[in-house]
C-alpha positions in Angstrom: -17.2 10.0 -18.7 -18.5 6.3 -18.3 -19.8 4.9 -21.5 -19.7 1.2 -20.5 -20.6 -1.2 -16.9 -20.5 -4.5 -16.8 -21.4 -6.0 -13.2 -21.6 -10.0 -12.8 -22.4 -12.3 -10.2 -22.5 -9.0 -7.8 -24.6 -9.3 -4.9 -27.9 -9.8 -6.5 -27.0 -9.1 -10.0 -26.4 -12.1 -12.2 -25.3 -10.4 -15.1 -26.1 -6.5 -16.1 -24.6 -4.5 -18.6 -25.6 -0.7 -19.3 -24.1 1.9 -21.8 -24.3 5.3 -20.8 -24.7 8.8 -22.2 -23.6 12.2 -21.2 -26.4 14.6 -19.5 -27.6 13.8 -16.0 -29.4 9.8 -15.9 -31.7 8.9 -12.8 -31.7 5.3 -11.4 -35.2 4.6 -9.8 -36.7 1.6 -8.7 -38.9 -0.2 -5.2 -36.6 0.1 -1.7 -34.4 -2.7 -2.2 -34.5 -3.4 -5.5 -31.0 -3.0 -5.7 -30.0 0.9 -6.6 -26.9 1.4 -4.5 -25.6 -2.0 -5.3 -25.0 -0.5 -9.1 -23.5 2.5 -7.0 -21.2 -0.3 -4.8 -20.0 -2.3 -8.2 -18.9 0.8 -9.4 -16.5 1.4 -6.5 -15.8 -1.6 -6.2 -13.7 -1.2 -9.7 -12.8 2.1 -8.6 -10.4 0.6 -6.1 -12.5 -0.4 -3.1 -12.0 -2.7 -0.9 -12.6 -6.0 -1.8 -14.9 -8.0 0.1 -15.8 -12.0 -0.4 -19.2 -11.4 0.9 -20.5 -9.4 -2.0 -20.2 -12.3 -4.9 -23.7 -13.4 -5.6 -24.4 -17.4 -4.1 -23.1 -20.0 -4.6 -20.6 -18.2 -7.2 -16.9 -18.2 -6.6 -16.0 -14.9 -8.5 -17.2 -11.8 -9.1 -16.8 -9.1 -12.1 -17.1 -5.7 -12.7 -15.9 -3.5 -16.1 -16.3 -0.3 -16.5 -15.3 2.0 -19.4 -14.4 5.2 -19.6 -13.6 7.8 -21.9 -10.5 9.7 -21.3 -10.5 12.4 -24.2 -9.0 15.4 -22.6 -7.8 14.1 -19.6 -4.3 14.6 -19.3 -3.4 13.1 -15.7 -4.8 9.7 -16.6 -2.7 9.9 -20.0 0.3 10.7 -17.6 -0.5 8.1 -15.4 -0.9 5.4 -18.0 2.5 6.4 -19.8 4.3 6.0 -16.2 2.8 2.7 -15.9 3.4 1.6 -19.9 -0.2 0.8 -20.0 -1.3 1.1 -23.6 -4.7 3.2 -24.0 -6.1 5.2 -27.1 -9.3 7.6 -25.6 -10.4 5.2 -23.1 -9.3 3.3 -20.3 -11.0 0.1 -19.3 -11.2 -1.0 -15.8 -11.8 -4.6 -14.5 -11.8 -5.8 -11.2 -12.5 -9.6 -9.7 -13.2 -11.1 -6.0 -12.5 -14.2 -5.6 -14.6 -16.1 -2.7 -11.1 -16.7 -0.5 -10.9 -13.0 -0.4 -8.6 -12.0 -2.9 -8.7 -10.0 -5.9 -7.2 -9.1 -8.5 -7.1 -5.8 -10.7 -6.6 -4.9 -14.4 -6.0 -1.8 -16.4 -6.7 -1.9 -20.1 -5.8 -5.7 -19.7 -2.8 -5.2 -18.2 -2.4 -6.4 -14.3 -2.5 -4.1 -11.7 -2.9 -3.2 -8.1 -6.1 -2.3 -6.7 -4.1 1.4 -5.9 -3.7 2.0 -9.4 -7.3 1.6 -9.8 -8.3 4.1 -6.8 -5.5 7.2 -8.3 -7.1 6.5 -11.9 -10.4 6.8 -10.3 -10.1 10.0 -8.2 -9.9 11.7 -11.9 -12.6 10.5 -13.3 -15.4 10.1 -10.4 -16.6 11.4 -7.6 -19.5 9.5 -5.4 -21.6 11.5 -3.2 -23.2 8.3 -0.7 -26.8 8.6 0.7 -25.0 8.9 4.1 -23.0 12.0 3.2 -24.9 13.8 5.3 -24.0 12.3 8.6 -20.7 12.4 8.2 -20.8 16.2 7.4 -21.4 16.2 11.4 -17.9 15.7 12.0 -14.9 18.0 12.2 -12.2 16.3 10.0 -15.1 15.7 7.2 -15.9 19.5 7.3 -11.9 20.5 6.7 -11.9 18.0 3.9 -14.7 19.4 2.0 -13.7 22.9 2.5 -10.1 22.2 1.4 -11.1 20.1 -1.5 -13.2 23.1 -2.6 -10.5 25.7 -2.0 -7.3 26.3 -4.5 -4.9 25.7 -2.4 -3.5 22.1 -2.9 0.2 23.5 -3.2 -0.1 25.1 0.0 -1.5 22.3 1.6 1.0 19.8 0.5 3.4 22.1 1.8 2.1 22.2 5.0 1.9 18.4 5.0 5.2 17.9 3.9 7.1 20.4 6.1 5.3 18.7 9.4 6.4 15.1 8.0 9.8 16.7 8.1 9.4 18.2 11.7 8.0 14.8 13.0 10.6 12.9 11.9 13.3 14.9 13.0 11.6 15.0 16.2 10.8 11.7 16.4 14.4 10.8 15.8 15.5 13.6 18.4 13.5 12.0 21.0 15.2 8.5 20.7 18.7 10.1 20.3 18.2 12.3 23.5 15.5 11.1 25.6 17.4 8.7 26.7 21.1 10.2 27.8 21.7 7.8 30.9 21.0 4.5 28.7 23.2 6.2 25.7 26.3 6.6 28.1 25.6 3.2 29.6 25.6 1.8 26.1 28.9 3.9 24.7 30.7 2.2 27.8 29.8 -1.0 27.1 30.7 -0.5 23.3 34.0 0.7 23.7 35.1 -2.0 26.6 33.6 -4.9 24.2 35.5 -3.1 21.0 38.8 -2.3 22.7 38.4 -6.3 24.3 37.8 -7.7 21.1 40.3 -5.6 19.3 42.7 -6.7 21.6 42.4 -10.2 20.9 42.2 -9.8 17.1 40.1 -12.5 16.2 40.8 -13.3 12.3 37.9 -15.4 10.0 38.2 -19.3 9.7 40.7 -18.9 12.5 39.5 -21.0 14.5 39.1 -24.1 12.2 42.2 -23.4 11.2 43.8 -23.7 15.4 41.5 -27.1 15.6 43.5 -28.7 12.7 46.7 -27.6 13.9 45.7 -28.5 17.6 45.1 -31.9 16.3 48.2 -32.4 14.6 50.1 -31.0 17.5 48.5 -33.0 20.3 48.9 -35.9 18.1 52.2 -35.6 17.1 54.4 -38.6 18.1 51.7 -40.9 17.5 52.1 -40.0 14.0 55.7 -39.6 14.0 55.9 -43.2 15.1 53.6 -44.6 12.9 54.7 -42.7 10.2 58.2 -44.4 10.4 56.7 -47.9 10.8 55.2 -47.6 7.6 58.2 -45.9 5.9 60.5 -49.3 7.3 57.7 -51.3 5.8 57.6 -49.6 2.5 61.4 -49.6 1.8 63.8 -49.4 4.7 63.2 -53.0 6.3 65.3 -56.4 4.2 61.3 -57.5 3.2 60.5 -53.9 1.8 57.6 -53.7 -0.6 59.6 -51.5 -2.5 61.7 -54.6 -3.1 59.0 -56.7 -4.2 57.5 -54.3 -6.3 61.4 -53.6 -8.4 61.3 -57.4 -8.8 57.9 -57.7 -10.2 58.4 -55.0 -12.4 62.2 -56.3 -13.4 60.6 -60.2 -14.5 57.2 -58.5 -16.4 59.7 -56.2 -18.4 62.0 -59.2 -19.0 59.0 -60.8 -20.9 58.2 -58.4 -23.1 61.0 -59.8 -25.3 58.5 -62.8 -25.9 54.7 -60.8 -25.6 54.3 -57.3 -25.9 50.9 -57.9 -25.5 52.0 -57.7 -21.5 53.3 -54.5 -22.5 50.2 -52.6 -20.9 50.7 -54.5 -17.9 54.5 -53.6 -17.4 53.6 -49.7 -17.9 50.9 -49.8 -14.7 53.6 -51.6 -12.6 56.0 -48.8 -13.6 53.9 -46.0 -13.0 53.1 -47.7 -9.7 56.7 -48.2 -8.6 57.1 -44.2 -9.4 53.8 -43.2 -7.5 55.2 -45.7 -4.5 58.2 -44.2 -4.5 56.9 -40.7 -4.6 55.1 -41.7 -1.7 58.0 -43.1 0.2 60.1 -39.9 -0.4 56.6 -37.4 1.4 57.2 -39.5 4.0 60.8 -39.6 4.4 60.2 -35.6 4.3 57.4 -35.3 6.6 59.1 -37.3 9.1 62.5 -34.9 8.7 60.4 -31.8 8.9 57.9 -32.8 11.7 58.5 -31.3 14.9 57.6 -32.4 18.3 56.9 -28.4 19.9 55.2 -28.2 23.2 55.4 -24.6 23.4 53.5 -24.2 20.4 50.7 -26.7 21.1 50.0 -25.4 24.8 50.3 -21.6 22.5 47.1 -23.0 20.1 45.6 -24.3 23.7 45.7 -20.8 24.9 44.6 -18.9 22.1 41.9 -21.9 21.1 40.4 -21.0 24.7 40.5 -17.6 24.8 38.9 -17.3 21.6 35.6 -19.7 23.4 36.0 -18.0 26.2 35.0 -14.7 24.6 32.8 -15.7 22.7 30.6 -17.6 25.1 30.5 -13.9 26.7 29.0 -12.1 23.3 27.0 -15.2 23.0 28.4 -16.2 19.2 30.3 -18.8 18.1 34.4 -18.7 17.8 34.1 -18.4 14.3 31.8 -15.5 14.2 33.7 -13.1 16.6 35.7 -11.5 13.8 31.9 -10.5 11.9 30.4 -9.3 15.8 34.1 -7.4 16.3 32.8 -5.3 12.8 29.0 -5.0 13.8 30.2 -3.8 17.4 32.6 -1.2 15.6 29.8 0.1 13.4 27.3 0.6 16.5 30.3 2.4 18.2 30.7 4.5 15.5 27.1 5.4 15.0 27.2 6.0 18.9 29.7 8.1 18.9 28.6 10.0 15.9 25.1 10.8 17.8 26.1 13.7 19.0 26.7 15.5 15.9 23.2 14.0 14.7 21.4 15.2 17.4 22.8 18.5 16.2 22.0 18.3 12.8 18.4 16.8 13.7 18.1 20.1 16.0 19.0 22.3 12.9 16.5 20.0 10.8 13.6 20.4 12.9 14.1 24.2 13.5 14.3 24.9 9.8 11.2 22.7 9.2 8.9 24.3 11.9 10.2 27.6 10.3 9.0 26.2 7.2 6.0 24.7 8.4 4.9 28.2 10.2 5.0 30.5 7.0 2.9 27.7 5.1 0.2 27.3 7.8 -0.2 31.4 8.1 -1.0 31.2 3.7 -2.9 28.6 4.6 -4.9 30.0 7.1 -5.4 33.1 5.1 -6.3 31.0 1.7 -8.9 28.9 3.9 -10.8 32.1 4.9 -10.6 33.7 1.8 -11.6 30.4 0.2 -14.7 30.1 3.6 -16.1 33.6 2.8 -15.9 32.6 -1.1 -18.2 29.1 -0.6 -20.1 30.1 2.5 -22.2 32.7 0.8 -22.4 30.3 -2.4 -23.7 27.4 0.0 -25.8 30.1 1.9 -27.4 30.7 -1.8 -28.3 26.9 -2.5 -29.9 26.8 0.7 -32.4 29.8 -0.1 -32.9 27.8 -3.0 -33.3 24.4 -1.4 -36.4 25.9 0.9 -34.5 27.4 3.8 -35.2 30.7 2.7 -33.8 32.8 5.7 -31.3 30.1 6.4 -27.6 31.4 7.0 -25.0 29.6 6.3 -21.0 30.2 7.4 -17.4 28.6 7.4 -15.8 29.9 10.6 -11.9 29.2 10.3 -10.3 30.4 13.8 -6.5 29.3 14.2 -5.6 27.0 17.3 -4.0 27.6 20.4 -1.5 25.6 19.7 2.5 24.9 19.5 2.9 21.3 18.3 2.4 21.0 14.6 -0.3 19.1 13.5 -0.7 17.5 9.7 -3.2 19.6 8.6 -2.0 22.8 9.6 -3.6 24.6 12.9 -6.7 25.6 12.3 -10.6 25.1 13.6 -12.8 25.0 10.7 -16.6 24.8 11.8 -19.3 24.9 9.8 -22.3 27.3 11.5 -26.2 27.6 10.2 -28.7 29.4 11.4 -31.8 27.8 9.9 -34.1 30.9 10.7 -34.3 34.4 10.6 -33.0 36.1 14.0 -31.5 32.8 15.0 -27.6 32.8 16.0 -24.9 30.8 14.0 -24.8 27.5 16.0 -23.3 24.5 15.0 -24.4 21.9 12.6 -25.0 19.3 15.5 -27.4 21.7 17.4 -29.5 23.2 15.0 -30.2 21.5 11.8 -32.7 18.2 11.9 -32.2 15.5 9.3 -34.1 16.8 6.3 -32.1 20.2 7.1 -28.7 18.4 7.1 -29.7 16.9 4.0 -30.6 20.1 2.0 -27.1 21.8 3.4 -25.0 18.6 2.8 -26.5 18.9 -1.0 -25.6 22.3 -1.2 -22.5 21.6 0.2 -21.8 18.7 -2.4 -23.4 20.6 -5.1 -21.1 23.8 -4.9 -18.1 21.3 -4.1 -18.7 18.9 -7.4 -18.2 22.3 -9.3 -15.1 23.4 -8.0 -13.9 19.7 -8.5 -14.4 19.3 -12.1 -14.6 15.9 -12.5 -16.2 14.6 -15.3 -18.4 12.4 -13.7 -20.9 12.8 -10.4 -22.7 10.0 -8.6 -25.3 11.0 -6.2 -26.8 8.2 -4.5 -29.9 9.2 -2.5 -28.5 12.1 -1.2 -32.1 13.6 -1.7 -33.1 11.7 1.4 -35.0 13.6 3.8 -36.2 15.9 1.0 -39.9 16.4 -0.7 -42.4 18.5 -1.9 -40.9 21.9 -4.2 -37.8 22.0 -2.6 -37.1 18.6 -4.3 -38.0 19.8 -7.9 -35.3 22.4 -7.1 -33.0 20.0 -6.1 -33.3 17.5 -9.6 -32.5 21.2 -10.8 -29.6 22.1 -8.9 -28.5 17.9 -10.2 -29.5 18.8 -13.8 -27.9 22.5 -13.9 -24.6 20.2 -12.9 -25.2 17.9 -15.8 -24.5 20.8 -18.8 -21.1 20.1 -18.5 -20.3 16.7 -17.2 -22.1 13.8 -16.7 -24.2 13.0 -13.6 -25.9 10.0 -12.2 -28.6 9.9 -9.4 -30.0 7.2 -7.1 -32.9 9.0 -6.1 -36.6 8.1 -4.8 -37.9 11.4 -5.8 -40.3 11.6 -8.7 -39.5 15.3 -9.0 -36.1 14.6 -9.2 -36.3 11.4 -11.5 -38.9 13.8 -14.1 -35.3 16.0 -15.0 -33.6 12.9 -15.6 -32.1 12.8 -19.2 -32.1 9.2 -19.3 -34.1 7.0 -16.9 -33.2 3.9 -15.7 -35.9 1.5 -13.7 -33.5 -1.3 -11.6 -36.3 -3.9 -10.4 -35.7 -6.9 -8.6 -37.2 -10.8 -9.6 -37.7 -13.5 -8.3 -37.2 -17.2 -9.7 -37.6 -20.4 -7.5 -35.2 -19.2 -4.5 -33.4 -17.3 -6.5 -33.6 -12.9 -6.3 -32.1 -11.5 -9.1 -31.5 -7.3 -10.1 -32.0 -6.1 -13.6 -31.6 -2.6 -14.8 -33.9 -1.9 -17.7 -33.7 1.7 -20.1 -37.5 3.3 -19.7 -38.5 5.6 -22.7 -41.7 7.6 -23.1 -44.9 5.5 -21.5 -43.3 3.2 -19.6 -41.0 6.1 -17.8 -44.7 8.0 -17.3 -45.7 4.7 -15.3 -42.4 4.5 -13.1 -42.6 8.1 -12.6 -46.3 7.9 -11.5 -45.3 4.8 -9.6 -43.4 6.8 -7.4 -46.1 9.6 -7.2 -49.3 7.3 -6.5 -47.5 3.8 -4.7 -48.3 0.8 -5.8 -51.5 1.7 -7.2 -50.9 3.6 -10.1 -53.4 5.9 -11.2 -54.9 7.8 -13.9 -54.5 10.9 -12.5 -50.8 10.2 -11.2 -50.3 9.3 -14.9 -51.8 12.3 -15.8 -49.4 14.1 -13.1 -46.1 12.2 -14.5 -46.8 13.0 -18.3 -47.2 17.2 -16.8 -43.7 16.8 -14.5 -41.8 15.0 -17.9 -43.5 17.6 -20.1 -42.7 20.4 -18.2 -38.6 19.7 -18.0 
């Protein structure tokens, strides 16, 4: 249950922090006071989205905490343990806006995505919106609440699952075959460019590799000649440096027999006359080894061009061809292997609508089973809730359909008939808006049950209601509180009279600041708020009299 909220700089909060009990607790207060923001900061730490506009002005963040206690709640536990989260019996949530939009998320202190937040919070809370009602108008919405009341999730997710499977092997059947002409056109193309390509062989670094070599080739006598000009200067002409460079060495060795402080000196001019001679030698060899061969450079020429050519027509560079040979070799092969997979994807999608069949016929059965089951328990509420002849059913009716569909194939629509000797009709064309309000919270009320959640937020889903039928109703909201805890945004003083624990939000304002405070009421001043919302403004003696009867009385 929640035992802790703390909300700040939220909207028109400032700062507000409330500890709550178990039992059912009413939140009442004047039409905009601020009721449904407390409702709004609590989703918002569920795992809402995030909006900048809700941080109070001019603040740039906003905060909201909420603690929970977790005893006996084994999926959280599971979910924590996955995520290495520490936690004892409660898990602490904590979510902050910041005014450029983003937000960030924390789990018992520990970082986390806003998702993390939202698959905690669908086990601990369920919020019933002061809009429910409207939405109950609407097909999908009506399949929702009857599946979430029936027990039948494994079915369900089978049905789900086995139509994922169906789609995507049909979805990948439809690009493999629905387009045959531009397949062939493509395998032709593949297999000249491969066989091409292949043909030429194209190696990697091969063409740097023909550059250098072209170089040298196209430049060879140039550097034959100069090559032997420098060899006759180095040591074959009568003025050699390799003569000059003996001598040198021959008078500096000579006078080390009178310094050998010139000894240092004679070493560099010895290892230099080895190094120069070394040098003399690689040249002597390159220019025995060095071969003037036409028919190889106008070979390189060739195969330098042919390798540009071809690649100007993939559109690569020369030195890529050898990587686009391999990707063009792996598209042929997937090509060619399409056949087999449009086999195995026929197989794959037959099994899965076989699959996806048998689920939807349990399904269909478990959602009429689970209709007739909720229908006559909604049907009761409603006797209860002033429609006293009001009938109330669930009509599941399968599809007349072939292609799968998520969900499974059937129509589920809910029907009323609001009076006696009236036919089912409908939702839309029958029920007016204080009527769609009393079924939606019967609808919600049986739902919640079936749920088991620990916690229940209904936020002025008594709208549209008054006189007895809304003393029933804080009944139907207390009967739900004996075993869970259950919060109500309500503007009902029958309603807020069964409350447990009352709390008055009221809304101040200071210089052009508006500012939302939530304040506990106990004994008198809970007889004024409640006769507040009997009398008006003006509060009475006799509507204090009235709210001291309705608190007594529960």
């Amino acid at each position: 249950m929640l035992k802790h909220l703390h909300i700040r700089d939220f909207a028109v909060i400032e700062e507000l922090e409330v500890q709550f009990d178990s039992g059912m607790t009413v939140f009442t207060g004047e039409t905009g006071a601020g009721k449904s923001i407390i409702v709004d900061a609590l989703g918002l730490v569920m795992g809402d989205r995030a909006d900048s506009s809700i941080i109070r002005h001019p603040c740039e963040t906003t905060e909201i905490t909420a603690i929970f206690d977790i005893t006996d709640i084994p999926a959280i536990s599971h979910i924590l343990d996955e995520q290495g989260i520490q936690y004892n019996d409660e898990v602490i949530l904590r979510r902050v806006v910041n005014r450029d939009g983003r937000s960030r998320a924390y789990v018992n202190g520990t970082p986390s995505p806003a998702q993390l937040l939202r698959e905690i919070g669908e086990y601990l809370v369920d919020i019933y919106g002061q809009h429910a009602h409207q939405s109950l108008l609407k097909r999908d919405v009506q399949r929702g609440l009857l599946d979430d009341s029936g027990n039948y999730r494994n079915i369900l997710e089978t049905v789900r699952n086995s139509y994922q499977d169906w789609s995507q092997a049909d979805r990948e059947l439809a690009e493999l075959s629905g387009h045959g002409e531009d397949h062939d056109a493509r395998m032709a193309l593949l297999q000249y460019q491969v066989q091409e390509l292949e043909a030429l062989a194209p190696e990697p670094s091969e063409t740097e590799a023909l550059e250098e070599e072209h170089k040298r080739l196209a430049n060879a006598r140039r550097i034959m000649e100069t090559a032997q000009q420098v060899l006759n200067l180095l040591s074959e002409d009568e003025a050699a440096i390799s003569n000059g460079i003996d001598h040198v060495l021959h008078e500096m060795q000579g006078l080390l027999r009178f310094d050998q402080g010139l000894s240092a000196i004679a070493e560099l001019l010895e290892n230099a006359s080895i190094q120069f001679n070394e040098a003399v030698n690689e040249i002597r060899h390159y220019l025995e080894t060095m071969d003037l061969d036409p028919a190889r450079l106008r070979e390189v020429e060739d195969r330098i061009s042919a390798l540009h050519n071809i690649a100007r027509k993939h559109k690569v560079r020369p030195e890529e061809l050898a990587n686009h040979l391999e990707l063009l070799q792996r598209d042929l092969e997937t090509l060619e292997g399409s056949q087999q997979r449009i086999i195995d994807l026929e197989q794959a999608r037959g099994k899965a609508l076989q699959d996806y069949c048998t689920a939807t016929d349990k399904l269909h059965s478990k959602r009429k089973k689970a209709a007739r089951m909720i229908s006559l328990a909604i049907e009761e509420k409603l006797k209860q809730l002033g429609m006293p002849g009001g009938k109330f059913q669930i009509e599941v009716s399968k599809l007349d359909k072939d292609t799968p569909m998520r969900d499974g194939l059937d129509r589920i629509e809910y029907l009323v008939a609001i009076n006696p000797g009236q036919s089912m009709q409908p939702l839309s064309k029958v029920a007016s808006g204080g009527e769609l309000s009393r079924i939606s919270l019967a609808i919600q009320v049986i739902g919640s049950k079936d749920k088991g959640l620990p916690t229940l937020i209904f936020d002025e889903v008594d709208s549209g209601i008054g006189g007895g039928v809304a003393e029933i109703v804080g009944k139907l909201l207390h009967s739900l509180a004996g075993n869970r805890q259950v919060f109500c945004v309500t503007h009902l003083p029958q309603v807020a009279s069964l409350g447990d624990h009352h709390l008055l939000v009221n809304k101040s304002t200071h210089a052009e600041t508006t500012l939302t405070q939530v304040v506990p009421l106990l004994t008198e001043d809970r007889v004024e708020e409640i006769a507040r919302m009997l009398g008006g403004l003006k509060v009475t003696d006799q509507s204090r009299a009235h709210a001291r009867e309705m608190l007594a009385g529960n």
